[in-house]
C-alpha positions in Angstrom: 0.0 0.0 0.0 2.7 2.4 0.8 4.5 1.9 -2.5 1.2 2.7 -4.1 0.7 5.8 -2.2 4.2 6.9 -3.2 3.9 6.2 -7.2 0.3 8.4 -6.5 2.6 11.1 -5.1 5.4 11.1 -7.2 3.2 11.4 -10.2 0.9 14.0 -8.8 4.2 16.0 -8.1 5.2 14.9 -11.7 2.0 15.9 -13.6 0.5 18.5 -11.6 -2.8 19.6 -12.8 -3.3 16.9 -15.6 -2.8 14.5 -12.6 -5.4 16.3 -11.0 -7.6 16.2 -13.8 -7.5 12.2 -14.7 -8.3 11.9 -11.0 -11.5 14.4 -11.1 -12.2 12.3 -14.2 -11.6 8.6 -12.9 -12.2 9.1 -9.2 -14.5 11.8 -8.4 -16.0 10.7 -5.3 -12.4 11.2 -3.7 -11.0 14.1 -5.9 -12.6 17.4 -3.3 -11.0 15.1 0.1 -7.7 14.1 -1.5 -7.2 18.2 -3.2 -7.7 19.0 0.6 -5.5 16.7 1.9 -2.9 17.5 -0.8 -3.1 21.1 0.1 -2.5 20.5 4.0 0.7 18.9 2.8 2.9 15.6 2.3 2.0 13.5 5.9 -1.7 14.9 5.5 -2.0 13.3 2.2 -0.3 10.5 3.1 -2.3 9.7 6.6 -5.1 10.5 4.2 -4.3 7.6 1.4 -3.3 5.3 4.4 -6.8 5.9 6.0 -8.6 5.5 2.9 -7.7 2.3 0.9 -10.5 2.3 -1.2 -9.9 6.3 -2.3 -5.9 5.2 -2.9 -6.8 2.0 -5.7 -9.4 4.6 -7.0 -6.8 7.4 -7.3 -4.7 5.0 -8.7 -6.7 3.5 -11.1 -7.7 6.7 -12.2 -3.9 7.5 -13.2 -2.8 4.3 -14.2 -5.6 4.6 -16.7 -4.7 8.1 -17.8 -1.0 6.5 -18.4 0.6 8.7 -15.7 1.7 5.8 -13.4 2.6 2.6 -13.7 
């Protein structure tokens, strides 16, 4: 889980807003809780993804289907 939650980082740091965009798109029902957590900083979103497994496989679905992580 934790290597998931650090490709979902490293490709949100990567791809900025078109990350941001293929998760609004693939993953809605998390996008407004994981922006927020994103914005309160790295261990927010972090503690965030940990807390919420089925948000982090959505989040990364949504950006392995985009073709930003692998």
């Amino acid at each position: 889980m934790l290597s998931i939650a650090i490709k979902i980082y490293n490709a949100i740091v990567k791809y900025g807003s078109r990350a941001w965009d293929a998760i609004k798109a693939g993953a809605y029902s998390v996008y407004s809780a994981a922006k927020a957590a994103w914005e309160a900083g790295y261990w927010a979103f972090t503690k965030w993804l940990a807390s919420n497994a089925s948000a982090l496989y959505a989040i990364y679905d949504a950006l392995r289907a985009a073709g930003l992580i692998d």
